[in-house]
C-alpha positions as CSV (number, residue, x, y, z in Angstrom):
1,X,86.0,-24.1,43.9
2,X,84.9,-22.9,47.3
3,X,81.3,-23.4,48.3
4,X,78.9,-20.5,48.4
5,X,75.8,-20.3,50.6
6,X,73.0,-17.7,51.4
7,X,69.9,-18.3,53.6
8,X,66.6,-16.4,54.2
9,X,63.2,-16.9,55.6
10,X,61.6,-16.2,51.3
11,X,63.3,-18.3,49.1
12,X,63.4,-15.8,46.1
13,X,65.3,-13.6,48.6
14,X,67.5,-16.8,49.0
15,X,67.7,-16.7,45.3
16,X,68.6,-13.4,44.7
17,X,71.6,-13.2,47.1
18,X,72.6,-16.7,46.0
19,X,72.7,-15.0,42.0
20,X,75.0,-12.0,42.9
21,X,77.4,-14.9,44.7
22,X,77.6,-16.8,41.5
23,X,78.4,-13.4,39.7
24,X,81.2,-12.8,41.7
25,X,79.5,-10.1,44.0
26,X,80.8,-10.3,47.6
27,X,79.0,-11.2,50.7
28,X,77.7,-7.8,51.3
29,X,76.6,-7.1,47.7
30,X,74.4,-10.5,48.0
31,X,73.0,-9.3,51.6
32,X,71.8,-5.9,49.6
33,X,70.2,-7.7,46.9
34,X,68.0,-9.7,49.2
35,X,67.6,-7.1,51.8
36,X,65.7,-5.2,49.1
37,X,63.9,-8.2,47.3
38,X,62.5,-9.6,51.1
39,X,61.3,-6.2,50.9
40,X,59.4,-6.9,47.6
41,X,58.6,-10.5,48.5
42,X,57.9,-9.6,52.4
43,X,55.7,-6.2,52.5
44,X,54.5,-7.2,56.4
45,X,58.1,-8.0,57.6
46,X,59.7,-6.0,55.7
47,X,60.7,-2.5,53.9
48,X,62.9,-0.2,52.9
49,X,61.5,2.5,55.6
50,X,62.9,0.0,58.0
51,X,66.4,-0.7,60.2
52,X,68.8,-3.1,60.0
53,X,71.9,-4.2,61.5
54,X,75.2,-6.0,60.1
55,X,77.8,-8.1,61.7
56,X,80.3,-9.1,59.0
57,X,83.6,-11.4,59.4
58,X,86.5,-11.1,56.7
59,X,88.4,-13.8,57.1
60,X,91.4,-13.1,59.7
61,X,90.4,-10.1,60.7
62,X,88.0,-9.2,64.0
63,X,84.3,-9.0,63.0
64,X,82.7,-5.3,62.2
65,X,79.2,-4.3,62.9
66,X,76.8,-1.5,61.4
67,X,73.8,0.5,63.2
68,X,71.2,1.3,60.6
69,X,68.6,2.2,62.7
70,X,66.5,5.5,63.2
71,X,67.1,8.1,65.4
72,X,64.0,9.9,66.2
73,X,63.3,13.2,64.4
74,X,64.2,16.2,65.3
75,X,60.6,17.4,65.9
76,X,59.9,14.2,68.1
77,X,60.0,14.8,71.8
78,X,57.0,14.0,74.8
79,X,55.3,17.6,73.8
80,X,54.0,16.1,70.6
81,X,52.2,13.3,72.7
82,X,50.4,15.8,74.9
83,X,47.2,14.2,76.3
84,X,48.1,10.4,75.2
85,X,49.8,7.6,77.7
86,X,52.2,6.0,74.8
87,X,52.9,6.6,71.4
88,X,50.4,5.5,69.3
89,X,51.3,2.1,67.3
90,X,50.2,3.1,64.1
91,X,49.1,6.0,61.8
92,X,51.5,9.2,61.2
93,X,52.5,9.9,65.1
94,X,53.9,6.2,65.0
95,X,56.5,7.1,61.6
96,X,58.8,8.9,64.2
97,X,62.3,7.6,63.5
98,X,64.2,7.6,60.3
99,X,64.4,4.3,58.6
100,X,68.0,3.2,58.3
101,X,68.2,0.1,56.0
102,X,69.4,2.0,52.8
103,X,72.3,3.8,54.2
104,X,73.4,0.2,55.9
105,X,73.5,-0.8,52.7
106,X,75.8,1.9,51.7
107,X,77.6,1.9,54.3
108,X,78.0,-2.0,54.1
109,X,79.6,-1.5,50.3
110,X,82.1,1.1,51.5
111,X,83.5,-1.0,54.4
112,X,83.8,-4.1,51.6
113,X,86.0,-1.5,49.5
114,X,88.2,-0.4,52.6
115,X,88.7,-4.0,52.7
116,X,89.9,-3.9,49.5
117,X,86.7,-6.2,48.1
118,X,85.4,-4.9,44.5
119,X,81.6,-4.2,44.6
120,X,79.4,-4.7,41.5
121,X,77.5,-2.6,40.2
122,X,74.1,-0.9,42.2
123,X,71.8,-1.7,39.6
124,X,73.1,-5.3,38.9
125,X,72.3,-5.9,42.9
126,X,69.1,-4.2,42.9
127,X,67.7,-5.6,39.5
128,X,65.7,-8.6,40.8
129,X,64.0,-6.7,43.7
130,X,63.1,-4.3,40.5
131,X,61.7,-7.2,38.4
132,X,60.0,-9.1,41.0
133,X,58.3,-5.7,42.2
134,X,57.0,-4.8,38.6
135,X,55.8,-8.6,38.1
136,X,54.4,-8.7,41.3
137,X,54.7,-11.6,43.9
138,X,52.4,-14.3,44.6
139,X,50.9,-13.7,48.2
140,X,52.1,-16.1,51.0
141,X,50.2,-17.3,53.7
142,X,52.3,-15.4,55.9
143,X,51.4,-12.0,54.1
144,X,47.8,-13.0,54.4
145,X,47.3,-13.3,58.0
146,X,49.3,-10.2,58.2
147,X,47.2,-8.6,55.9
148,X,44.0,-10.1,57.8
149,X,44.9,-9.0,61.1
150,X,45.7,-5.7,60.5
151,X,43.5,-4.8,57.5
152,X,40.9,-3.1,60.1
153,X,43.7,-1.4,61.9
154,X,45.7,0.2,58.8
155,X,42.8,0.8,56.3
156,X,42.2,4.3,57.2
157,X,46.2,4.8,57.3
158,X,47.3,7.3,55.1
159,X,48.5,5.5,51.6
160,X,48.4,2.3,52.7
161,X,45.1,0.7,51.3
162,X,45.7,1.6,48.2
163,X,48.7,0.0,48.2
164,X,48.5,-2.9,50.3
165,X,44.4,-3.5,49.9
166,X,43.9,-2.2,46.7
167,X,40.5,-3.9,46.0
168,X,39.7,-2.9,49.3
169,X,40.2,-6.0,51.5
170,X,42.9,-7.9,53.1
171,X,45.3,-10.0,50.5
172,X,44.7,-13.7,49.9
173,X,47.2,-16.4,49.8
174,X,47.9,-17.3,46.3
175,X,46.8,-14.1,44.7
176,X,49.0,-12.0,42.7
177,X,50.4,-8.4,44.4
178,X,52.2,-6.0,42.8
179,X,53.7,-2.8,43.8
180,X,55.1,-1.5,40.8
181,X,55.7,1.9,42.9
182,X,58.4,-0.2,45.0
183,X,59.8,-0.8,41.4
184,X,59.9,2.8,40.4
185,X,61.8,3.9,43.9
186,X,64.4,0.5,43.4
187,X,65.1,1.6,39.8
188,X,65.9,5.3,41.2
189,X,68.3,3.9,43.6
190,X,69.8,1.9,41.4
191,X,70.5,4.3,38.7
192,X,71.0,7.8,40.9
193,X,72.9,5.3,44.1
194,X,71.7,4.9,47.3
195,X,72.4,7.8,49.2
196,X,69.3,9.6,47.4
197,X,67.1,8.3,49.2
198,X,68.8,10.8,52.0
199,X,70.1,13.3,49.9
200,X,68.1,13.5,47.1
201,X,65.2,13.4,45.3
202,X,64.1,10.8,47.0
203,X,64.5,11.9,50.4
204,X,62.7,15.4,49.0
205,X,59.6,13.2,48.3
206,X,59.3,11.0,50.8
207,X,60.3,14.1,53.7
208,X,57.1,16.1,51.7
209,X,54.8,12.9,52.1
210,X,55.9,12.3,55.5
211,X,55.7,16.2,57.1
212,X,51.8,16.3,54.9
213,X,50.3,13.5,56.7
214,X,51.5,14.3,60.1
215,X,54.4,12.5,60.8
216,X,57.4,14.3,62.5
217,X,59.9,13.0,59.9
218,X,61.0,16.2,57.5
219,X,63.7,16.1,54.5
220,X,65.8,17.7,57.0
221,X,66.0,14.9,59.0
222,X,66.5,12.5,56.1
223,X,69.3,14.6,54.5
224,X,70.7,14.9,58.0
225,X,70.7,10.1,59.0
226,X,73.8,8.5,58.1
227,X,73.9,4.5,59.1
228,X,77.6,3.8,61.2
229,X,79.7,1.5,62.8
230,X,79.0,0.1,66.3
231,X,80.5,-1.5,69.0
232,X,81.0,-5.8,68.5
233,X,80.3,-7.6,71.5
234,X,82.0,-10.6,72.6
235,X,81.7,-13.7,74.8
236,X,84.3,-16.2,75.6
237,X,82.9,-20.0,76.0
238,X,84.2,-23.4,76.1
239,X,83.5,-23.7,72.6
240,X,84.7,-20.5,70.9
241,X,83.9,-16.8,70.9
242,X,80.5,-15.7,70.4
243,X,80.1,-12.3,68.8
244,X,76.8,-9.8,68.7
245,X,75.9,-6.0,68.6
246,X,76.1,-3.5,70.9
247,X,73.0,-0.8,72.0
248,X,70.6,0.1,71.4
249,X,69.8,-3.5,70.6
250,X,69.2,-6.4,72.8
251,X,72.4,-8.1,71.3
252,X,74.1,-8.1,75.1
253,X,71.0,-10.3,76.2
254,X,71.1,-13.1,73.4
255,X,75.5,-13.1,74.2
256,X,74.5,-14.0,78.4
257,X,71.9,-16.6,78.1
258,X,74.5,-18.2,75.9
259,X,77.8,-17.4,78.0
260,X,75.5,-18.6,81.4
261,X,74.4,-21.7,79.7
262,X,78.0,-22.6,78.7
263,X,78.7,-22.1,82.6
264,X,76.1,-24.5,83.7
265,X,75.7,-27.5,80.9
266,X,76.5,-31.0,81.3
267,X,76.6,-33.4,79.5
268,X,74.3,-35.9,81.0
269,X,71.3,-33.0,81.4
270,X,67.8,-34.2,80.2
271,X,65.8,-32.3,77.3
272,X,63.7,-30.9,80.3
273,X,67.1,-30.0,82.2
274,X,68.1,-28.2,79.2
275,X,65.4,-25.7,78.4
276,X,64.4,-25.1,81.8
277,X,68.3,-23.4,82.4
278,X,68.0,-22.3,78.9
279,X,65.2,-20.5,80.3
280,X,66.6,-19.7,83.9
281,X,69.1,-17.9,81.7
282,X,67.3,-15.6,79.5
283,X,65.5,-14.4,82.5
284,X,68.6,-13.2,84.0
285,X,69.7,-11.7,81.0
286,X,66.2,-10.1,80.2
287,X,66.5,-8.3,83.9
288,X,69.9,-6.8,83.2
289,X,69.1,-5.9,79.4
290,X,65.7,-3.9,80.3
291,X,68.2,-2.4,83.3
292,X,70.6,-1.1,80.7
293,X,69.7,-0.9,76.9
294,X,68.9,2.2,76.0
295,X,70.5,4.9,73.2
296,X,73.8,4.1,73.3
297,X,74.9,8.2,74.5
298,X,72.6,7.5,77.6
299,X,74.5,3.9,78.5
300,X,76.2,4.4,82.0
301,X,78.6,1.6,81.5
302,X,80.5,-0.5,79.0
303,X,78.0,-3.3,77.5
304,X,81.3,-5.3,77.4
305,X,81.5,-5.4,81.7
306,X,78.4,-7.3,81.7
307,X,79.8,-10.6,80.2
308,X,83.0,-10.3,82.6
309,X,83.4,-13.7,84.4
310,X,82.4,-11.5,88.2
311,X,79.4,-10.6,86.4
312,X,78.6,-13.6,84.7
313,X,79.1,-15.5,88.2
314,X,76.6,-13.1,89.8
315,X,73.8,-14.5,87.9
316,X,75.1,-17.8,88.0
317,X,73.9,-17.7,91.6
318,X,70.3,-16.4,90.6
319,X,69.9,-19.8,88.6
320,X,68.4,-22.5,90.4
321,X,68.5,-26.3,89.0
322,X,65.1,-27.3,89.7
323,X,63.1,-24.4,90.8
324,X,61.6,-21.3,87.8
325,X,61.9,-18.1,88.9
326,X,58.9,-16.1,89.1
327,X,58.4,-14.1,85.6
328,X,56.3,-11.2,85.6
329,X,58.0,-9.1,82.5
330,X,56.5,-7.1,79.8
331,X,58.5,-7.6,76.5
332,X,58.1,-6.1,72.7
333,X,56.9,-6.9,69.5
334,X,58.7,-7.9,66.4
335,X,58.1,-8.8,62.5
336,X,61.8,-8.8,61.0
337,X,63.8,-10.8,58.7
338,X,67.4,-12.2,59.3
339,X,69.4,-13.4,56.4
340,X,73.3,-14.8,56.6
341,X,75.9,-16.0,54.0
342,X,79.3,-16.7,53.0
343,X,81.1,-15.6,49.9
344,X,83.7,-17.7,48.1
345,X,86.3,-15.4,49.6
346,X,85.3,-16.7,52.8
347,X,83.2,-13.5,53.9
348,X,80.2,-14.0,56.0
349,X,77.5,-12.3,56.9
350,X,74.5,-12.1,59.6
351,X,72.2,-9.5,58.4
352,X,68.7,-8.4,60.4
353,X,66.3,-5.6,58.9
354,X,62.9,-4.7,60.1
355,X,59.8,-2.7,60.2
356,X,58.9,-3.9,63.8
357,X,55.2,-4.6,63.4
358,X,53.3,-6.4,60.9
359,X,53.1,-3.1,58.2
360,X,55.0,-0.8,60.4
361,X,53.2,2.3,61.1
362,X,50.8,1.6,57.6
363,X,52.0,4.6,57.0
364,X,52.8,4.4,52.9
365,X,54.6,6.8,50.2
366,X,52.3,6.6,47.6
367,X,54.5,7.0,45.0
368,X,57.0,4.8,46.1
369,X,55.1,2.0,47.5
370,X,57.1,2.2,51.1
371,X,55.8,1.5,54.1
372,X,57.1,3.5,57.3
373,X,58.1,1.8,60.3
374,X,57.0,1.8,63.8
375,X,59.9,1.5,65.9
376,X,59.6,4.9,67.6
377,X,56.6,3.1,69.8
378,X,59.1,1.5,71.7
379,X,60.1,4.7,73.1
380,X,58.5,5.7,76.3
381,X,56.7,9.3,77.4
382,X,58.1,9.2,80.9
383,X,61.1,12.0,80.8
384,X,62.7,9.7,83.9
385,X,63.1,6.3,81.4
386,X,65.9,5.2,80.2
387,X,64.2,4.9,76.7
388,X,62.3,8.4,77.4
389,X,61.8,9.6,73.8
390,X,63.9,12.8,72.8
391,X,64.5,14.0,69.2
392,X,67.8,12.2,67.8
393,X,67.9,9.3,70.2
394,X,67.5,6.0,69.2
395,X,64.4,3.3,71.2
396,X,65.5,-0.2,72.3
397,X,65.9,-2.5,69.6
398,X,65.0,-6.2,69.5
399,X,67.1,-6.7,66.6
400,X,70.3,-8.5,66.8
401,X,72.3,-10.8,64.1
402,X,74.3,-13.4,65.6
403,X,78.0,-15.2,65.2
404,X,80.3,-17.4,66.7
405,X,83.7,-18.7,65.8
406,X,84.9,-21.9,67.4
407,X,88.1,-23.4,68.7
408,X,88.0,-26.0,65.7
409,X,88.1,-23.8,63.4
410,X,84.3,-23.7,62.5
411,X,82.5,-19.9,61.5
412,X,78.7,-19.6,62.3
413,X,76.3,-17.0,61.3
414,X,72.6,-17.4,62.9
415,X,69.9,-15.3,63.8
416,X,65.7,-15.2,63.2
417,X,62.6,-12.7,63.5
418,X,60.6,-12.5,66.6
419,X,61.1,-9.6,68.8
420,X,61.2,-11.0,72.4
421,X,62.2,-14.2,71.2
422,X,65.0,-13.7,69.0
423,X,67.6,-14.1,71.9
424,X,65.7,-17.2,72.7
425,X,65.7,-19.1,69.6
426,X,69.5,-18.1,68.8
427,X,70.2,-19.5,72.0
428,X,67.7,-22.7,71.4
429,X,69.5,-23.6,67.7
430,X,72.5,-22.6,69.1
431,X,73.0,-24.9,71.8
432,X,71.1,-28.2,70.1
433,X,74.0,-27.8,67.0
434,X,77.0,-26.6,69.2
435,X,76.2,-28.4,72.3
436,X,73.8,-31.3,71.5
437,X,75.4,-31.7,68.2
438,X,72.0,-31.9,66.0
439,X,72.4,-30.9,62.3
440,X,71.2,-27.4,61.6
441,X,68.0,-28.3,60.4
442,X,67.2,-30.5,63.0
443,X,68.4,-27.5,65.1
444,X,66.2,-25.2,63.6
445,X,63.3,-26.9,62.9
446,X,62.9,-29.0,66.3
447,X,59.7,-27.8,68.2
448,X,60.9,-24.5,70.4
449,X,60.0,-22.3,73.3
450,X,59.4,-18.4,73.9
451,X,59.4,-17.0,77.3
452,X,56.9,-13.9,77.5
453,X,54.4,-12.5,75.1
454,X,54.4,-12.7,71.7
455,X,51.5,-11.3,69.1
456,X,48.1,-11.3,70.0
457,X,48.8,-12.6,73.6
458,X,49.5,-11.0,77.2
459,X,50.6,-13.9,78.7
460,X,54.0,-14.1,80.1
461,X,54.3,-17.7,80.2
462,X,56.2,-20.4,78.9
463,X,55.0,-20.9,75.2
464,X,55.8,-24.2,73.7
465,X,55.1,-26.0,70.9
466,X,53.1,-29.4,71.5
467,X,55.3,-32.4,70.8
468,X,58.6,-30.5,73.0
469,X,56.1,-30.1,75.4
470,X,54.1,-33.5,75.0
471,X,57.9,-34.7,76.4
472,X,59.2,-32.4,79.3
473,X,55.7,-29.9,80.0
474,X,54.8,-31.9,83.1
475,X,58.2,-32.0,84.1
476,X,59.3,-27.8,83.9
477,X,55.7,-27.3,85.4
478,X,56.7,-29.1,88.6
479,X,59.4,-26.9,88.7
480,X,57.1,-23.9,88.6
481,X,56.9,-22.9,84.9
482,X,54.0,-21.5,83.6
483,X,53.3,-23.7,80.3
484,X,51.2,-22.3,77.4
485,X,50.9,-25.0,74.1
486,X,51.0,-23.5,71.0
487,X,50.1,-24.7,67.2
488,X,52.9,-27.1,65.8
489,X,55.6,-25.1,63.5
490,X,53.8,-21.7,64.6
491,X,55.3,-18.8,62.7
492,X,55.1,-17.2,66.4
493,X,58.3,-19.2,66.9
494,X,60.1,-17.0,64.7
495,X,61.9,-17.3,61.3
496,X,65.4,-18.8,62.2
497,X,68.7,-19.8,59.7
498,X,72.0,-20.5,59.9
499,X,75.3,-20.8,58.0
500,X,78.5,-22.7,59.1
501,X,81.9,-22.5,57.1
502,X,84.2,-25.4,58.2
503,X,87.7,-25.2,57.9
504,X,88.0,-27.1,54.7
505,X,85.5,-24.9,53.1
506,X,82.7,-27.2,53.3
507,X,79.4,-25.5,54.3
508,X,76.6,-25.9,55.9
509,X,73.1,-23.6,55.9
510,X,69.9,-24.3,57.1
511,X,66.1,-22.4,57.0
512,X,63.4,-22.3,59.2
513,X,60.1,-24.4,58.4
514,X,58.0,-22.0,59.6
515,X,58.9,-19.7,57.2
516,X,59.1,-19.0,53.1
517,X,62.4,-19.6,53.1
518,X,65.1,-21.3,51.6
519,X,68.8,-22.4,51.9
520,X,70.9,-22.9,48.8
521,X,74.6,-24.0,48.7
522,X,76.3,-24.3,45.4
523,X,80.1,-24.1,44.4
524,X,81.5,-20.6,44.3
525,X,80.6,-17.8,42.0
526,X,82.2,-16.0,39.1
């Protein structure tokens, strides 16, 4: 039998995708089931009032991506900001965009049926997010520093004490949680399908909640968000074709640090040599993705023009061996899962879904237990920015799932949370398995770097975790990096996993030690 494999950064979301596999469900139908338990299991990283974006391969046909993120409502634009500088990060003004998860979900099915893949039932996929939100979930430590740094913050948030602090304090690590309410709105989808919560009861609740408290979100809106299908970027290297997403998300940035690092390697580099152009790489992908992500009606150019060889060779000569380039650069938040997996048909899957920050907006639905987003903050209030908010338009996105098919024959899914860093450890795991030949979990779990900001701190440094930087700090500092040591296995690092089908079906998966997670491998399903 062929293998099956699913991994994710909570194990019982590994667990749930890994049971729909053994029941025969397809790739897609295991994605869904622990899209919506990490929602149950995840509350800080995750919801359904979130985004997400698919890339999916069927074997011997060209990958196919999905955009499931929110659009900004209708009644959104700058005049509703009068007086402020930004959008506010949390409360009502922050719920701004649609969340798009559920209807990527749908979405997701029907493209598995055009391919003429038999999806099981809604309510067999959904039934352990149901039964682990009724029973409730023991708290991680994760969820508790979440909890703890935002409890101050989000307390006064309409809905969300009572549902997230409901003895009125942050949660504790080991404790029992339960949000039954989350039960009640997965048991609705599951028996009256997923586009109510668009187009149906559902949506009329949660558009009632929404317009009460203050947000700009109405049913209107909801009824009016459908999820599609999105562009598929590609670059060519000397070890296969790398493949990720298209605007509004920073998927072209993660595809050239990769496709100029591939340019540049050799063999003989040192670890130092190696993350300082891994580094020297982002940078010059960060400058032309904040130059040209934006909604993709607004783009001015084909994403795909960027990863042509001229341009590629134009920031080749930006990239010096020895020297850092000066990095003043203001990047984004993230809390976001990504999950991938492989179906005994051979299907795989790299899935990302996200609330943004820890808790979203703390907005919650009371009678759903759903936490609204907050990815409408990344818009800005200047009319002249390319990310100027305007209703129906869609912010920059920090989300991007990952994939790469080889010359030998070798399919890869990979991805992680982390906002600014998610192009950064994609490219760190995948150049230490695909170039340095490491395992995947020595891949993933080998101390890592982040370029730029990341929660709680305004430095645009170099972050690195000690024993990496115990070996090559002194050495990228002489070459003008700005070093900043970090915690060993900080969660700040982000959440990364991987999948690898070989070509004689063997398989290989790996999760992320700084995470919950788990990844299982078993022989096919049903």
């Amino acid at each position: 039998m062929a293998k099956i494999a699913f991994t994710a950064p909570h194990y019982q979301a590994t667990q749930a995708g890994l049971a729909i596999l053994e029941q025969g469900g397809n790739a897609v139908d295991a994605m869904v089931a622990a899209a919506a338990t990490v929602a149950v299991a995840y509350p800080h990283m995750n919801s359904l009032g979130g985004d997400g974006f698919w890339l999916v391969q069927v074997p011997g046909q060209a990958p196919f991506a999905l955009d499931a993120s929110g659009w900004a409502a209708q009644a959104a634009d700058v005049s509703l900001y009068d007086g402020l500088e930004a959008i506010p990060a949390r409360g009502p003004k922050a719920a701004l965009t649609m969340a798009g998860a559920v209807s990527g979900w749908q979405l997701a099915r029907h493209k598995m049926v055009d391919f003429g893949f038999e999806n099981l039932p809604i309510n067999q996929v959904l039934q352990t997010a149901m039964d682990l939100a009724k029973q409730g979930i023991e708290v991680t430590d994760s969820l508790a520093a979440a909890s703890r740094l935002t409890f101050e913050t989000l307390k006064e948030v309409p809905g969300f004490a009572a549902c997230f602090a409901p003895e009125g304090r942050p949660l504790v690590a080991g404790e029992r949680f339960q949000n039954a309410a989350l039960g009640d709105l997965l048991n609705q989808l599951a028996t009256q399908g997923l586009d109510d919560f668009y187009r149906g009861g559902i949506a009329q609740k949660i558009g009632a909640v929404l317009s009460q408290v203050g947000s700009p979100i109405t049913t209107e809106d909801l009824n009016a968000y459908h999820a599609q299908e999105m562009p598929v970027l590609s670059a060519d290297t000397a070890l296969g074709t790398l493949y990720n997403v298209g605007a509004p998300t920073q998927g072209l940035a993660s595809l050239l640090i990769l496709a100029l690092y591939d340019r540049l390697v050799q063999p003989d580099w040192s670890e130092a040599q190696q993350v300082h152009h891994l580094v020297e790489c982002t940078k010059q992908a960060f400058l032309i993705r904040d130059a040209v992500i934006t909604d993709p009606s607004r783009l001015t150019a084909d994403l795909q023009s960027w990863l042509s060889e001229a341009q590629l060779q134009t920031c080749l000569t930006n990239i010096s061996a020895d020297q850092a380039l000066p990095w003043p650069h203001t990047p984004a938040h993230g809390d976001t899962v990504w999950m991938g997996c492989v179906d005994a048909q051979g299907v795989m899957v790299s899935y990302i879904q996200s609330i943004y920050w820890e808790f979203g907006s703390g907005v919650v639905i009371p009678e759903f237990g759903l936490v609204w987003n907050n990815r409408g903050t990344s818009f800005s209030l200047d009319p002249k920015s390319r990310n100027a908010l305007a209703p129906r338009m869609k912010p920059f996105h920090t989300l991007n799932p990952a994939m790469c098919v080889f010359k030998d024959g070798r399919r890869m899914v990979y991805g992680t949370m982390g906002g600014e860093g998610q192009p950064q450890t994609q490219a760190a795991v995948y150049s230490r398995y695909a170039y340095q030949h490491l395992s995947l979990n020595q891949a993933i779990a080998e101390d890592r770097w982040l370029l730029g900001r990341t929660w709680g701190d305004q430095q645009h440094d170099l972050k690195m975790e000690p024993t990496l930087a115990s070996r090559i700090g002194q050495t990228l500092q002489s070459m003008g990096h700005e070093l900043q040591v970090l915690p060993q296995q900080t969660e700040k690092m982000g959440h990364a996993g991987a999948v690898v089908l070989f070509p004689d079906g063997d398989v290989s998966a790996a999760t992320d030690p700084r995470s919950d997670g788990a990844a299982l491998i078993i022989e096919g399903g049903a």
